[in-house]
KENURO-377439 format. One line per 4 residues: number of its first residue (from 0); their letters; for each residue x, y, z of N, C-alpha, C. Coordinates in nm, 3 decimals. Layout:
BEGIN
NUM) a) X Y Z X Y Z X Y Z ~ ...
END
This chain:
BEGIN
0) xxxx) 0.084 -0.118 0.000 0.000 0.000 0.000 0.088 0.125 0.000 ~ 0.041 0.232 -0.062 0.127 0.349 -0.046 0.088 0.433 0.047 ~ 0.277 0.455 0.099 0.251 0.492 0.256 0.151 0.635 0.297 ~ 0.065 0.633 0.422 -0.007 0.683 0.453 -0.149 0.716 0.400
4) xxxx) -0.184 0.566 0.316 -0.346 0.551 0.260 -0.374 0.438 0.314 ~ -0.539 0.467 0.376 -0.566 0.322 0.431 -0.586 0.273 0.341 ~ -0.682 0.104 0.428 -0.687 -0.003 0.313 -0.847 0.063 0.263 ~ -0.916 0.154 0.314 -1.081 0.165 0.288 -1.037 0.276 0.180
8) xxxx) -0.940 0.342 0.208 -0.926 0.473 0.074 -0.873 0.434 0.004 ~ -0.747 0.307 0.032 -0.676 0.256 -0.140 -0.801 0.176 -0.212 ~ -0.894 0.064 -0.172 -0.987 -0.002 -0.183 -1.121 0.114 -0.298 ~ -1.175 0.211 -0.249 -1.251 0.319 -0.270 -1.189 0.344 -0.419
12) xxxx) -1.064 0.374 -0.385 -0.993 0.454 -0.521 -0.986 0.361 -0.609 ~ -0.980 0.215 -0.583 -0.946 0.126 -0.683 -1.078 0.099 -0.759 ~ -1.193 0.070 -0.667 -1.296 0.057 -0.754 -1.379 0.172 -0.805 ~ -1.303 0.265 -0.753 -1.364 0.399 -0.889 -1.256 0.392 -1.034
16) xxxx) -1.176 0.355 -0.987 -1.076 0.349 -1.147 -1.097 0.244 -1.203 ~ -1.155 0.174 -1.121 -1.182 0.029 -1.225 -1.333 0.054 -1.305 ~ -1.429 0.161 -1.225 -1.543 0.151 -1.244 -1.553 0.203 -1.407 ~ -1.418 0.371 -1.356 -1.435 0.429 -1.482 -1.392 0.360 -1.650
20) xxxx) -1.292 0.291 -1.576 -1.205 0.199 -1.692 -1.315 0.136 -1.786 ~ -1.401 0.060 -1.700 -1.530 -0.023 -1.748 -1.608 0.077 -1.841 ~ -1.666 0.193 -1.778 -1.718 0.306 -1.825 -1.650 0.319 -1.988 ~ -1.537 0.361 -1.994 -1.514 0.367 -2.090 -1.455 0.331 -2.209
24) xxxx) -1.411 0.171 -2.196 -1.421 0.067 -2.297 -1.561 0.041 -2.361 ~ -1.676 0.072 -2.251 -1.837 0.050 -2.284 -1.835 0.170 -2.375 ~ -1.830 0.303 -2.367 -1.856 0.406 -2.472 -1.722 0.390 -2.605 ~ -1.605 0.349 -2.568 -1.546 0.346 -2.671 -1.573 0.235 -2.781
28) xxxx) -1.616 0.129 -2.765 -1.693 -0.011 -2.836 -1.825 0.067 -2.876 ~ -1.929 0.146 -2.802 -2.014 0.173 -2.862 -1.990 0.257 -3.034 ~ -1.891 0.312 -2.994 -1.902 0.461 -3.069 -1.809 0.391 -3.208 ~ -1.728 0.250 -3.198 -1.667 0.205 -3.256 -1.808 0.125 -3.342
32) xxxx) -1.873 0.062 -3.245 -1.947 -0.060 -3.332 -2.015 0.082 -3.429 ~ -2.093 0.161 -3.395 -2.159 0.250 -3.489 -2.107 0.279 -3.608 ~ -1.967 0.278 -3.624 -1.830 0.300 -3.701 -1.897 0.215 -3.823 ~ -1.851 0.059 -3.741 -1.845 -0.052 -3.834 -1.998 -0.094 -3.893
36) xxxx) -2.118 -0.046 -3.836 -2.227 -0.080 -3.900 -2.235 0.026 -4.012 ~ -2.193 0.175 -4.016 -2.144 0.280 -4.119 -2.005 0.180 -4.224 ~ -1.953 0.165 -4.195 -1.861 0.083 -4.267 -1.914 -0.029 -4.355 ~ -1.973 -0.122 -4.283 -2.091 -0.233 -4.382 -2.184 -0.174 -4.448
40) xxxx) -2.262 -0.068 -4.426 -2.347 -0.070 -4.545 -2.290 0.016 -4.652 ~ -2.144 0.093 -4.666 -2.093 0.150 -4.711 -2.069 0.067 -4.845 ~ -1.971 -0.038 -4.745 -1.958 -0.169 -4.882 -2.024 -0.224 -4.959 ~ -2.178 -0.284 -4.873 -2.286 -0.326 -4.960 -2.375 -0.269 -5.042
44) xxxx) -2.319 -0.118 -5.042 -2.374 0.024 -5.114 -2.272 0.003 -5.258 ~ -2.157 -0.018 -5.279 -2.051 -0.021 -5.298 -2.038 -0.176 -5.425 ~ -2.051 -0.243 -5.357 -2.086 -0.378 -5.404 -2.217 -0.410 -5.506 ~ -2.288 -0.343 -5.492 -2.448 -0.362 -5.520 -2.477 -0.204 -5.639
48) x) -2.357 -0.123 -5.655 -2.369 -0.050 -5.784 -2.315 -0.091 -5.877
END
């Protein structure tokens, strides 16, 4: 532990950085998949002239 943090404030801090981490792999995959469904019909736009 780093000196002069308890175990309830290192604990606290960890699962807010983990919370946010989660947070934002979830918005970065979102904003990605939107990408790739723009990307597929691009092709099948593409394909189909």
């Amino acid at each position: 532990m780093p000196t002069g943090m308890s175990w309830a404030t290192y604990l606290k801090m960890f699962a807010a950085s983990l919370l946010t981490m989660c947070a934002g792999t979830e918005v970065v995959h979102r904003y990605h998949q939107q990408d790739n469904r723009n990307l597929k019909m691009q092709l099948c736009q593409e394909l189909h002239e």
